[in-house]
C-alpha positions, 0 to 999 in steps of 0.5 A: 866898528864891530856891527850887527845890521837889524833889516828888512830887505827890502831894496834899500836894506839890500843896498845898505847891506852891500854898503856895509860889506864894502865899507872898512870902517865897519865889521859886520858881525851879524844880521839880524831879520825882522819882518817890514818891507815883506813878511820874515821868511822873505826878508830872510831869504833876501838877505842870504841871496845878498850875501851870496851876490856880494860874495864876502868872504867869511859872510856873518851869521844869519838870525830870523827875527820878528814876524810880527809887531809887539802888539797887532799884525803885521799887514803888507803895506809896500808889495808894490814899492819893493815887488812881490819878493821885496827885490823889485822881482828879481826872482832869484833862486834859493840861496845856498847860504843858510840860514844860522839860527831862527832866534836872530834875538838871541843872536843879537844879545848873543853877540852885544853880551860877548862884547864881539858888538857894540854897535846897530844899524837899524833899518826896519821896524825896531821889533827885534831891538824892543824884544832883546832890551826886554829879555836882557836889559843889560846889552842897554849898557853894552851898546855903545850906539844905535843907528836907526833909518826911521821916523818923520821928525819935522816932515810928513810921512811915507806911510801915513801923513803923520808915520814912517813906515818902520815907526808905523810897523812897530810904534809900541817897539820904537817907542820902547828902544827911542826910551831906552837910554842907549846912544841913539843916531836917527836917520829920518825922512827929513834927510833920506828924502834929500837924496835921489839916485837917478839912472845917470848915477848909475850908467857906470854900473851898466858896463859890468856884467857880473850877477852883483852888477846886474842886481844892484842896477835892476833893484835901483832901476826898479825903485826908481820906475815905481817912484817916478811912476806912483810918485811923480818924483825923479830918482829914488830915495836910498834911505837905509845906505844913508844910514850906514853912511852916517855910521862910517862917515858921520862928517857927512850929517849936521846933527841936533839932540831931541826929546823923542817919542812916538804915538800910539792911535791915531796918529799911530807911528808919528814922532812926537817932540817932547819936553825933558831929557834929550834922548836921541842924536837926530840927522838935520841936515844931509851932505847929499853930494857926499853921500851919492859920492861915497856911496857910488864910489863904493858900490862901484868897488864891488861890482868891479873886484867881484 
């Protein structure tokens, strides 16, 4: 599945990244940056030092996308979630890797209009994807499905009591590519809330020693601290690999179509349920021990063969 990976790393999208790259179902052809979880030029930064971790062969182009939503500014809301480099503080150095174009929105229609790609997953705020639709309605028609980490649909939110995060960032933008008639898979909080990964689930890891090892143990140990510390809660959520897992092995959701939307105002980022066409696939239920399986199981892969 030839693919092009919309993030904001971010720990999560880190990890989903990984995923990906360890997944043969997918082709990843391209990544695009938008700011989110930290501001661009880190979230760019972030993703090179992840490919260089991951050290794929032939790693894909790299675009620095959006630095801001379509209307307002972009404001750091999760320094303290993610750290202050968005990678739970690892410091890492400078990445060697570098990066391939600054109009990562070019790259991506780019891309879709040569027909390398056919598929997105989404995993940060949806400004890049709004902004691409706009400069070149045609890619609507060439995608064949976008797969979005974003939105509470029936639960609160982890922003606000009503917002997602990536829906709070950019609503004007969620709400334009949700409307956009392009086949849409939404991974939500309703789902990526079921799933915890927890310091047992990856003791295994501890055994290697190699700078993939140690930055996927420290990134998840780190989410997991902050959860239990501000959160209470037992283990970390992996919303953005769920996303990616959803793509490579959709056996794992059960799904319901809805009518979606997204507000503006005060309740700024929330997803409204709507009458009419039916416009977005929306995860329902999760297959959480299936996921944690397919997700450890693959992890492990890399770190060993590195």
């Amino acid at each position: 599945m030839p693919t092009i990976i919309d993030c904001d790393p971010g720990i999560d999208d880190s990890l989903a990244i990984l995923l990906a790259l360890a997944s043969n179902e997918l082709d990843v052809k391209a990544i695009t940056t938008t700011f989110g979880n930290v501001e661009l030029r880190q979230t760019t930064k972030n993703v090179l030092n992840v490919l260089e971790l991951s050290k794929v062969k032939n790693p894909p182009p790299v675009g620095a996308g959006s630095g801001q939503p379509l209307k307002g500014t972009y404001v750091d809301f999760t320094r303290g979630v993610h750290g202050i480099d968005g990678l739970g503080n690892r410091e890492l150095p400078p990445p060697k890797l570098k990066l391939t174009t600054d109009d990562g929105i070019g790259l991506l229609i780019s891309k879709i209009n040569s027909g390398e790609v056919d598929t997105i997953i989404a995993t940060g705020p949806l400004t890049n994807l709004a902004r691409a639709l706009s400069r070149d309605a045609e890619i609507a028609r060439r995608i064949k499905e976008i797969y979005i980490m974003g939105g509470a649909v029936f639960t609160e939110g982890n922003i606000t009591p009503y917002a997602e995060f990536n829906f709070y960032c950019d609503p004007d933008a969620a709400d334009y590519v949700l409307n956009n008639k392009i086949p849409i898979t939404l991974i939500s909080l309703d789902v990526t809330h079921k799933v915890n990964v927890t310091e047992a689930h990856i003791a295994p890891f501890k055994k290697y020693t190699n700078r993939l090892s140690e930055f996927v143990v420290g990134i998840i140990e780190y989410s997991i601290n902050y959860h239990r510390i501000y959160r209470g809660a037992r283990g970390a959520h992996l919303h953005d690999p769920l996303a990616v897992a959803i793509a490579v092995a959709p056996q794992l959701g059960k799904y319901e179509d809805l009518s979606l939307g997204v507000e503006r105002g005060e309740k700024h980022g929330m997803v409204q349920i709507k009458s009419g066409a039916r416009n977005v696939r929306t995860v329902r239920e999760i297959d959480a021990d299936g996921f944690l399986k397919l997700f450890l199981g693959r992890m492990g892969g890399a770190i060993e063969t590195i």
